[in-house]
KOLGU-4560 file (N, C-alpha, C; in nm, 3 decimals, padded with zeros to 5 digits):
<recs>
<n_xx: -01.967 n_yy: -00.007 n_zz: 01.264 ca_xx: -01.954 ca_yy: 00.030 ca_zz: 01.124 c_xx: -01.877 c_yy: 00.161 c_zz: 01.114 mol: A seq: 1 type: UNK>
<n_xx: -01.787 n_yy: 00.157 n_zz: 01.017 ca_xx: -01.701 ca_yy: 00.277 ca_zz: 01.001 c_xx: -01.813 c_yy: 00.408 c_zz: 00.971 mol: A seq: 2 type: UNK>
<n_xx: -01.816 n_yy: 00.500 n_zz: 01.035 ca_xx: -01.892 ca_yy: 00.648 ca_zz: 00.966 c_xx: -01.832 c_yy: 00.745 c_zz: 00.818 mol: A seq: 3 type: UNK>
<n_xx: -01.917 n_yy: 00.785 n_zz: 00.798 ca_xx: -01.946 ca_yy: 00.852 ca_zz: 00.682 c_xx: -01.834 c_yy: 00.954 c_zz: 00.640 mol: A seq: 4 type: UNK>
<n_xx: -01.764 n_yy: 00.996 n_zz: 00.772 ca_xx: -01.708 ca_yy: 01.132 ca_zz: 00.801 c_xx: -01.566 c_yy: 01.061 c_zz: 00.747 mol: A seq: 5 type: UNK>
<n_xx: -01.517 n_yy: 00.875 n_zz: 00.803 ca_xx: -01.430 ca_yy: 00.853 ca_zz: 00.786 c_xx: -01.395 c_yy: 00.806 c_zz: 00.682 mol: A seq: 6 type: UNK>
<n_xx: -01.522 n_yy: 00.727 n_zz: 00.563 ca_xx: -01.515 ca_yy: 00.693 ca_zz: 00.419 c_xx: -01.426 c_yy: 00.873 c_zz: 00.378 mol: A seq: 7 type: UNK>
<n_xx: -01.522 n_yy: 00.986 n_zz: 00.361 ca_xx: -01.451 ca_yy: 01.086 ca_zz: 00.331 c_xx: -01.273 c_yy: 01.144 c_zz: 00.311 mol: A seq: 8 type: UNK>
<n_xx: -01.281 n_yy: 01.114 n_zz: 00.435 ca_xx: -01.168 ca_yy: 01.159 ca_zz: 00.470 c_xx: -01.052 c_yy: 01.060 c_zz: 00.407 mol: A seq: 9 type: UNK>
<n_xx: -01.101 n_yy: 00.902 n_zz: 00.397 ca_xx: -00.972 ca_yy: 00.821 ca_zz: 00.359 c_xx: -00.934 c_yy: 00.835 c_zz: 00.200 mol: A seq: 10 type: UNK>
<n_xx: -01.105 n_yy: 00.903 n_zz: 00.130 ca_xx: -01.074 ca_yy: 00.913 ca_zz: 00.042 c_xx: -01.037 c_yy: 01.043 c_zz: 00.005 mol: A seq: 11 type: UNK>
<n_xx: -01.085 n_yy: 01.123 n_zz: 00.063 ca_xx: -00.947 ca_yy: 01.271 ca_zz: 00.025 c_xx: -00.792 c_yy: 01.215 c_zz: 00.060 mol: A seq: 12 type: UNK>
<n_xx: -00.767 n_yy: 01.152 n_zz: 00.178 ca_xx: -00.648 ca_yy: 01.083 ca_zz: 00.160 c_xx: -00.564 c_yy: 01.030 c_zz: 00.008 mol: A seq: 13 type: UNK>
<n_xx: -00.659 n_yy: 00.960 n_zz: -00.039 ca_xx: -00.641 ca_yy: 00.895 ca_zz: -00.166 c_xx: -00.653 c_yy: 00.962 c_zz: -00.278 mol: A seq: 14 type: UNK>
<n_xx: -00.720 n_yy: 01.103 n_zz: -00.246 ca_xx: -00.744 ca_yy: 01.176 ca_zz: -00.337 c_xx: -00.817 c_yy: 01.118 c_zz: -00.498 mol: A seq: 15 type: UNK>
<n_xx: -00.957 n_yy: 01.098 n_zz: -00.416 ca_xx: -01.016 ca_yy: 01.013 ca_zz: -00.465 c_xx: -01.164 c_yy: 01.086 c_zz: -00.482 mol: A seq: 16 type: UNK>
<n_xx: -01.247 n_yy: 01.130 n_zz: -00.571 ca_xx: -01.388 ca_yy: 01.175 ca_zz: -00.597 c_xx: -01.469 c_yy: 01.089 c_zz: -00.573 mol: A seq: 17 type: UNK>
<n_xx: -01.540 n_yy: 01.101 n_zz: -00.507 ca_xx: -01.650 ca_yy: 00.945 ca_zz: -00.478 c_xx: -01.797 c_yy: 01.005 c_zz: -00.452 mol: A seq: 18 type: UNK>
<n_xx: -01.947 n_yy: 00.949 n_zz: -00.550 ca_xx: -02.050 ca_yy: 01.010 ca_zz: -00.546 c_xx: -02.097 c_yy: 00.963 c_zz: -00.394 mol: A seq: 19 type: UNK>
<n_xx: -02.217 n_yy: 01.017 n_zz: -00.368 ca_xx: -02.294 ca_yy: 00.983 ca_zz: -00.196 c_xx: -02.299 c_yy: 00.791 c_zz: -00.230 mol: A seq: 20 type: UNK>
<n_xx: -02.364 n_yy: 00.761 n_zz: -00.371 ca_xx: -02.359 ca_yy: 00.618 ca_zz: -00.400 c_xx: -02.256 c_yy: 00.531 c_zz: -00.358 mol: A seq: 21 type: UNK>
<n_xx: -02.113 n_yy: 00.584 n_zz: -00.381 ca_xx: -02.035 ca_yy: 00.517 ca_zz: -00.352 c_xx: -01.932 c_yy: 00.514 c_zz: -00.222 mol: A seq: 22 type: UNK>
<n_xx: -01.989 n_yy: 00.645 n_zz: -00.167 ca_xx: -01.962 ca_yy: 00.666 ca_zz: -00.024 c_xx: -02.015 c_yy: 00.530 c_zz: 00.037 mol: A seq: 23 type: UNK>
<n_xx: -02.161 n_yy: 00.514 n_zz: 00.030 ca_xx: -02.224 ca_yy: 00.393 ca_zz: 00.105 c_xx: -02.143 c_yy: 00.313 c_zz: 00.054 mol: A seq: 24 type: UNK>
<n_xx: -02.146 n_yy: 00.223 n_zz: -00.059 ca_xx: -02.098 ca_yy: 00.098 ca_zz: -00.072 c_xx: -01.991 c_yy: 00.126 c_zz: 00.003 mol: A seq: 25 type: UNK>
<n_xx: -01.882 n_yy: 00.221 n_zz: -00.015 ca_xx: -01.706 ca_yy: 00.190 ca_zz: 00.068 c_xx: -01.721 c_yy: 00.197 c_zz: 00.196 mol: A seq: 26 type: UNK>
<n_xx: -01.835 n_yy: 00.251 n_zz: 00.243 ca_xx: -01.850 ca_yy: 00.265 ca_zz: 00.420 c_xx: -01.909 c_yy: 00.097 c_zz: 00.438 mol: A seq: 27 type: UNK>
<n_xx: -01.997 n_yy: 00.030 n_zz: 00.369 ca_xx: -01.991 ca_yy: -00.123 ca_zz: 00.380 c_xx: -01.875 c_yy: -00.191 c_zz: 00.338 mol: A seq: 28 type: UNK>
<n_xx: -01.801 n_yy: -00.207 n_zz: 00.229 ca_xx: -01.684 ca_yy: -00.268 ca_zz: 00.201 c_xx: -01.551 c_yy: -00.254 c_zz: 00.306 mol: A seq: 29 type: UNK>
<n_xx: -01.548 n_yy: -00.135 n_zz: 00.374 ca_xx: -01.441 ca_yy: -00.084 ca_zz: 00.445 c_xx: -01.493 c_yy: -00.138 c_zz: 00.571 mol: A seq: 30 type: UNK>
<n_xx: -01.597 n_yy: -00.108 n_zz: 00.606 ca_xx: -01.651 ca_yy: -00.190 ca_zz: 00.758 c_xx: -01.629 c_yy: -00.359 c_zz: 00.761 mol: A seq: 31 type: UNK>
<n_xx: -01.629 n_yy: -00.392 n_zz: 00.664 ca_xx: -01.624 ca_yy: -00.566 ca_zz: 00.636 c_xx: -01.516 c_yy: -00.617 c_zz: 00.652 mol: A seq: 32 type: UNK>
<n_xx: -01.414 n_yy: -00.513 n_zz: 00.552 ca_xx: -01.267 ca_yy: -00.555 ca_zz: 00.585 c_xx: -01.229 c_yy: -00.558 c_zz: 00.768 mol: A seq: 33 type: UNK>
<n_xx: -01.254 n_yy: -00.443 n_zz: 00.790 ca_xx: -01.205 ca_yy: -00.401 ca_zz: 00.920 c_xx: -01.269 c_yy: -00.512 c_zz: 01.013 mol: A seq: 34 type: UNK>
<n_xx: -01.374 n_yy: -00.548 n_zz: 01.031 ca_xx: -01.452 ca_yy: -00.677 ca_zz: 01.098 c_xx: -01.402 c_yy: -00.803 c_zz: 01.041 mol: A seq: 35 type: UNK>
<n_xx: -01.323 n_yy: -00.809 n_zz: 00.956 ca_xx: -01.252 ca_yy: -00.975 ca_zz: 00.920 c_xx: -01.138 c_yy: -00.953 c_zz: 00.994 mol: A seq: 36 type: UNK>
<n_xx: -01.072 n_yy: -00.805 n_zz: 00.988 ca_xx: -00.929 ca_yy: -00.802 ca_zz: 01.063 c_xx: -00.934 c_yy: -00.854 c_zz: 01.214 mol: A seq: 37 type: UNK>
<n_xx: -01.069 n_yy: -00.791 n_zz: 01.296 ca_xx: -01.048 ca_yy: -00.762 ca_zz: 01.372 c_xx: -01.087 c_yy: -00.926 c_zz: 01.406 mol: A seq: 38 type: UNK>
<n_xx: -01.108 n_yy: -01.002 n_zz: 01.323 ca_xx: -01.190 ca_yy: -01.153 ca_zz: 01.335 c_xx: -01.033 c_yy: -01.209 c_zz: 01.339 mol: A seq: 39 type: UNK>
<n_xx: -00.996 n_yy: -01.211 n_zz: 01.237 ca_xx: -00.827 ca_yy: -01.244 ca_zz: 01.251 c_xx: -00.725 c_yy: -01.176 c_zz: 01.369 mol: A seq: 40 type: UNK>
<n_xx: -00.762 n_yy: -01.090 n_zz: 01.417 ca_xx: -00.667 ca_yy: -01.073 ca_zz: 01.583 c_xx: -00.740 c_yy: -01.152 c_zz: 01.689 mol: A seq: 41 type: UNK>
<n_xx: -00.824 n_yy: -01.230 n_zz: 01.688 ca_xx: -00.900 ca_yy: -01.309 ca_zz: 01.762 c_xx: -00.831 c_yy: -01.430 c_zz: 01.793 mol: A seq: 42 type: UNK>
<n_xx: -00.769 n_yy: -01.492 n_zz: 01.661 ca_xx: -00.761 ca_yy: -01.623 ca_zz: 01.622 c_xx: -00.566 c_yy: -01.609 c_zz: 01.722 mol: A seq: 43 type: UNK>
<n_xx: -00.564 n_yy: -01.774 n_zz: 01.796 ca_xx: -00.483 ca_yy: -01.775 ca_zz: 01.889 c_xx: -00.401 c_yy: -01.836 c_zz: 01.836 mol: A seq: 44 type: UNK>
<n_xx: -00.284 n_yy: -01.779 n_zz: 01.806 ca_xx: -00.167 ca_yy: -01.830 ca_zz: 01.735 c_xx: -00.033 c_yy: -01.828 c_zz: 01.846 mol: A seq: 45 type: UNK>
<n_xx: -00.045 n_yy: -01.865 n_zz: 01.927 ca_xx: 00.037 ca_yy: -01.866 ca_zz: 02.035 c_xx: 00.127 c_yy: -01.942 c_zz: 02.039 mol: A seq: 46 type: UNK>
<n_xx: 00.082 n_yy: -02.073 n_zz: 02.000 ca_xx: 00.204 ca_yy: -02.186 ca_zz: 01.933 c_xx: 00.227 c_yy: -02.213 c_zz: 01.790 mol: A seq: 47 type: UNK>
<n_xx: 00.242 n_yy: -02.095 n_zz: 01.734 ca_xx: 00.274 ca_yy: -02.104 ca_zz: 01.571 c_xx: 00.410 c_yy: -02.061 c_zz: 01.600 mol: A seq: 48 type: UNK>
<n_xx: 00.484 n_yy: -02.084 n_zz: 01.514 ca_xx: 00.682 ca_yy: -02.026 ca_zz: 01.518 c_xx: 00.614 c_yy: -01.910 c_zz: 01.372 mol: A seq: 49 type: UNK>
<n_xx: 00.716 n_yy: -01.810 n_zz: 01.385 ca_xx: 00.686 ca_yy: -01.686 ca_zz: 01.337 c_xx: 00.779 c_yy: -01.715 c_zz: 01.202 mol: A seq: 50 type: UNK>
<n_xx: 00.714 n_yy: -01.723 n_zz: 01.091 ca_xx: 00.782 ca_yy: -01.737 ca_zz: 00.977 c_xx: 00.827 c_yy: -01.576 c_zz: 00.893 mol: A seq: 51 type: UNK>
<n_xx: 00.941 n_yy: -01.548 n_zz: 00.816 ca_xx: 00.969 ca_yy: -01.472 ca_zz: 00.718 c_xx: 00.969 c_yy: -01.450 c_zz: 00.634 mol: A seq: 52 type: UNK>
<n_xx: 00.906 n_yy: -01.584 n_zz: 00.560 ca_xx: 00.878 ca_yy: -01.632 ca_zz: 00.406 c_xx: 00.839 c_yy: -01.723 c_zz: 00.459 mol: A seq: 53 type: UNK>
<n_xx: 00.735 n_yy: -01.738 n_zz: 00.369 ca_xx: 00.637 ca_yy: -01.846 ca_zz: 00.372 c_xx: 00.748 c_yy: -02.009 c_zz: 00.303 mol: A seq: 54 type: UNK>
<n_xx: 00.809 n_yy: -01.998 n_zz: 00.200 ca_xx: 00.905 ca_yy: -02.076 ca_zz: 00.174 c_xx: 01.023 c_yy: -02.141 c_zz: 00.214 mol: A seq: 55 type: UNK>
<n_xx: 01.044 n_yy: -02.038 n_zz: 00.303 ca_xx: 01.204 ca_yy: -02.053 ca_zz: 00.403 c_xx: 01.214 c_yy: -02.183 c_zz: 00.392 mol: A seq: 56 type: UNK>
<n_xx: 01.170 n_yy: -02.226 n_zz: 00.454 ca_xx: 01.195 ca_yy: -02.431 ca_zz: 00.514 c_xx: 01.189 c_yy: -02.505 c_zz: 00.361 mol: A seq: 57 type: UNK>
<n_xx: 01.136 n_yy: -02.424 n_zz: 00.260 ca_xx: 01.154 ca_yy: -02.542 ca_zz: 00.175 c_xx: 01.328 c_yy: -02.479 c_zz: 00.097 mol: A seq: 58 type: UNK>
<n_xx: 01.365 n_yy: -02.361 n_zz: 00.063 ca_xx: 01.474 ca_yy: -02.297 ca_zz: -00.003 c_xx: 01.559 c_yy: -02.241 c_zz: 00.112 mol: A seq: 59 type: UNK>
<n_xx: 01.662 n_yy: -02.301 n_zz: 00.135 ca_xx: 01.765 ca_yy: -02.297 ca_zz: 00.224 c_xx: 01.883 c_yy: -02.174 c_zz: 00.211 mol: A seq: 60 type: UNK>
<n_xx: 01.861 n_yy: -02.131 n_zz: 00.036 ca_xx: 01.958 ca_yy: -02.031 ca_zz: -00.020 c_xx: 01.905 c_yy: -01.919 c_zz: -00.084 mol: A seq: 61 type: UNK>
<n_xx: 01.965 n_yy: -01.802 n_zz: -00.086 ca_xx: 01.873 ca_yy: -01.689 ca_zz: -00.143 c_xx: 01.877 c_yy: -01.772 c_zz: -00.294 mol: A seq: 62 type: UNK>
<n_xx: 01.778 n_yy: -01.782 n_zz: -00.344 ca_xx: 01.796 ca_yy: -01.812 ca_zz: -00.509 c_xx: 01.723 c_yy: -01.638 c_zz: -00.576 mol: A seq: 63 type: UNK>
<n_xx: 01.735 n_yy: -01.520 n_zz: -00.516 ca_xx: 01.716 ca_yy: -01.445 ca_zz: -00.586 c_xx: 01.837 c_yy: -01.359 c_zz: -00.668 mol: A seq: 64 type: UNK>
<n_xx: 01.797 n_yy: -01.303 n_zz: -00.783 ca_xx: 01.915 ca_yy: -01.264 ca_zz: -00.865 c_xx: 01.984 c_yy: -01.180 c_zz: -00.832 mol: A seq: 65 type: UNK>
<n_xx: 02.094 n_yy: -01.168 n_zz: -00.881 ca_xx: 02.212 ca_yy: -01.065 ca_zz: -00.834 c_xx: 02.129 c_yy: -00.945 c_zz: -00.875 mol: A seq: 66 type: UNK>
<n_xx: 02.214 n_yy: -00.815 n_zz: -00.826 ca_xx: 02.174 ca_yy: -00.703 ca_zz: -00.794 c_xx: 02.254 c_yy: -00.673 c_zz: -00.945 mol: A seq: 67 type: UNK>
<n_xx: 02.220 n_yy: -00.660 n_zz: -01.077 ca_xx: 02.286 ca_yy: -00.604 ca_zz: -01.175 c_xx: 02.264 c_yy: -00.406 c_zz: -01.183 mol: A seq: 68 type: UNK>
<n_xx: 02.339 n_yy: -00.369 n_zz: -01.193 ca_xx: 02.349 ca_yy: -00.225 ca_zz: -01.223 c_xx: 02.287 c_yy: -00.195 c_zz: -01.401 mol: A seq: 69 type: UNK>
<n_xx: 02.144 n_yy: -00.124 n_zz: -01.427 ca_xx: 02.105 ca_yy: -00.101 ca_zz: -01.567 c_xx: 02.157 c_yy: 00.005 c_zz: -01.646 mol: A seq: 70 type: UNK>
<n_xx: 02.105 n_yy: 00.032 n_zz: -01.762 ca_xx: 02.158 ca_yy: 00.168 ca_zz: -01.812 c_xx: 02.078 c_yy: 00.293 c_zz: -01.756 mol: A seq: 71 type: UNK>
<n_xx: 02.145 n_yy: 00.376 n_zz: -01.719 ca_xx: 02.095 ca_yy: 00.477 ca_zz: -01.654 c_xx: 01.997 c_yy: 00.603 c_zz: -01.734 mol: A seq: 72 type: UNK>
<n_xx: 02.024 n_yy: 00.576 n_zz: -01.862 ca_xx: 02.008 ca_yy: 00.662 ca_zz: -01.954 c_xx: 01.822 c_yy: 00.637 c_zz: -01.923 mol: A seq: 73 type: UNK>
<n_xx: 01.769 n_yy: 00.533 n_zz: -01.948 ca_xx: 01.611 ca_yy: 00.539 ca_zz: -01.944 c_xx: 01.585 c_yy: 00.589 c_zz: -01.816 mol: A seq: 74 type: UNK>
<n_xx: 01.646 n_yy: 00.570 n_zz: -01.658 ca_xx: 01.570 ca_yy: 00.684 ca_zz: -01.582 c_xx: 01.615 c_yy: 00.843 c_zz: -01.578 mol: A seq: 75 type: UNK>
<n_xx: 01.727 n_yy: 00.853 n_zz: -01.608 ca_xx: 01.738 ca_yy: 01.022 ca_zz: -01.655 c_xx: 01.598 c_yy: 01.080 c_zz: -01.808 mol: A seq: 76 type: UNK>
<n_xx: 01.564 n_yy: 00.957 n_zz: -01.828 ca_xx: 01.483 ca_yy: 01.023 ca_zz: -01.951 c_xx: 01.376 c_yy: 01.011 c_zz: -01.885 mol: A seq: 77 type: UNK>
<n_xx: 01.300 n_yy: 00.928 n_zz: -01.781 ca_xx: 01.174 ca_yy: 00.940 ca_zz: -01.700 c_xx: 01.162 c_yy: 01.069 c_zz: -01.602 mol: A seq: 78 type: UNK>
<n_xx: 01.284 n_yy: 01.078 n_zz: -01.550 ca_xx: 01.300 ca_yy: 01.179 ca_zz: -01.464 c_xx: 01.282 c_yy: 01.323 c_zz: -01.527 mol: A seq: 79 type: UNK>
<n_xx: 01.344 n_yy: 01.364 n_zz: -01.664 ca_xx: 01.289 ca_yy: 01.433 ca_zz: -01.699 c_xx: 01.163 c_yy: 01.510 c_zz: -01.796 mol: A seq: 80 type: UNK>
<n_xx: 01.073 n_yy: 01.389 n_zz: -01.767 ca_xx: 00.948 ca_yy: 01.390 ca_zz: -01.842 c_xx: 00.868 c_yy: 01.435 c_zz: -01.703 mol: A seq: 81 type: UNK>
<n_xx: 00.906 n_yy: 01.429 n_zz: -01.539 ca_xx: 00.816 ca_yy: 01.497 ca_zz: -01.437 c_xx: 00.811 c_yy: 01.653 c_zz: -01.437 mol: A seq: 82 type: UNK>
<n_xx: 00.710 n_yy: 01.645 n_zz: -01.407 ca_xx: 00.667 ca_yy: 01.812 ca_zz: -01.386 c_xx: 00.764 c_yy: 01.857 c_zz: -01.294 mol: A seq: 83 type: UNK>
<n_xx: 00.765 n_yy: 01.835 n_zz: -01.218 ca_xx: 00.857 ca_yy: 01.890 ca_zz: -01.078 c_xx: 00.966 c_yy: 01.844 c_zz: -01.034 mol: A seq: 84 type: UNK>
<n_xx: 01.067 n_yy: 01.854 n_zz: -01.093 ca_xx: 01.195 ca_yy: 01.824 ca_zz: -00.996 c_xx: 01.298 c_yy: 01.882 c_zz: -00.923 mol: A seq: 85 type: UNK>
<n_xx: 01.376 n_yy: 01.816 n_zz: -00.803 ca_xx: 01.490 ca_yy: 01.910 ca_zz: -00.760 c_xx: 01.567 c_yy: 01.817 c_zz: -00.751 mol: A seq: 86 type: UNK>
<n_xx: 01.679 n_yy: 01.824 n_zz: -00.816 ca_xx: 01.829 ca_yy: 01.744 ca_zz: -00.866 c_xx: 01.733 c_yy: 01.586 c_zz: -00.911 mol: A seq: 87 type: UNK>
<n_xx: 01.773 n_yy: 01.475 n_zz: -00.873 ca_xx: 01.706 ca_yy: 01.352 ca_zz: -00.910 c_xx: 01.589 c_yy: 01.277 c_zz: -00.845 mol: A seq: 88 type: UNK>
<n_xx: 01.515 n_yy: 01.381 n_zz: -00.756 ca_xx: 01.421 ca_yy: 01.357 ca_zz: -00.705 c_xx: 01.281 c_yy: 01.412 c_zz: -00.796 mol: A seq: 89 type: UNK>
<n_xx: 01.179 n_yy: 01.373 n_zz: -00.772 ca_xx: 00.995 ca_yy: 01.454 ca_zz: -00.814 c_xx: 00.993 c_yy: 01.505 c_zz: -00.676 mol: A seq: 90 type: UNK>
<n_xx: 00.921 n_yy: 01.624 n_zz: -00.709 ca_xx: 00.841 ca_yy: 01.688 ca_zz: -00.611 c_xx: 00.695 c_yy: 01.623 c_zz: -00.623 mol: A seq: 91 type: UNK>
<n_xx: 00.619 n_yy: 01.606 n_zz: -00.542 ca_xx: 00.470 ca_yy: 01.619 ca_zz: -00.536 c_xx: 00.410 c_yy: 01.676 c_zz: -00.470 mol: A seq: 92 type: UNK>
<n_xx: 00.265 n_yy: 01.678 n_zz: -00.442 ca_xx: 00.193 ca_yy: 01.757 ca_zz: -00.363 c_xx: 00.198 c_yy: 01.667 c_zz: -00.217 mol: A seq: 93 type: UNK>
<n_xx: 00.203 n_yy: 01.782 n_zz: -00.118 ca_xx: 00.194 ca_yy: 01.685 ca_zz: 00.022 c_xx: 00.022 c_yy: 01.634 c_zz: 00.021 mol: A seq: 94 type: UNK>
<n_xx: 00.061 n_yy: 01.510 n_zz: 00.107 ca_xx: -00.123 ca_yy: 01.469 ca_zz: 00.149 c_xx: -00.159 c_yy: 01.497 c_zz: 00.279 mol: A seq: 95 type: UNK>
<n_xx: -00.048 n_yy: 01.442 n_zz: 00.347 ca_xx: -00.040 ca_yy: 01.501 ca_zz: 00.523 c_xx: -00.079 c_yy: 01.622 c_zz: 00.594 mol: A seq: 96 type: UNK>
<n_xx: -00.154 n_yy: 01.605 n_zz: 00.675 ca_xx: -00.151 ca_yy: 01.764 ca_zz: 00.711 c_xx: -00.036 c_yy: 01.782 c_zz: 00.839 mol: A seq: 97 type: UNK>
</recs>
């Protein structure tokens, strides 16, 4: 079972407030996931062919849409509704240590 120390921490990651209540439940929910994963690296797929899309074999051609160029004007107006910018980028806070 995942520990207590590591619910914490994923959720300062996430930057996320979580009461002692809900510490437990995510230290069960997060342990469950992680025990289905680790149930699924079990399973022997040795003679499966490695697909890229699940569809490939049935659509032979990209049928996705051309790459159209939009008006630029609505993200210069998002861009400058952020708190923080330098030239056309946001700044944010780092999470990484």
């Amino acid at each position: 079972m995942i520990k207590k120390e590591d619910v914490r921490h994923i959720a300062k990651l996430a930057r996320l407030g979580i009461s002692i209540s809900e510490e437990v439940g995510l230290q069960k929910d997060l342990s469950s996931v992680l025990d289905y994963v680790n149930l699924l690296n079990k399973v022997d797929v040795s003679d499966v062919e490695p697909t890229y899309h699940p569809m490939a074999k049935f659509f032979k051609k990209n049928i996705i849409r051309e790459d159209i160029g939009e008006d630029q004007q609505i993200a210069d107006d998002l861009i400058k509704l952020m708190p923080q910018i330098e030239e056309r980028h946001t700044k944010v806070k780092s999470i990484l240590n």
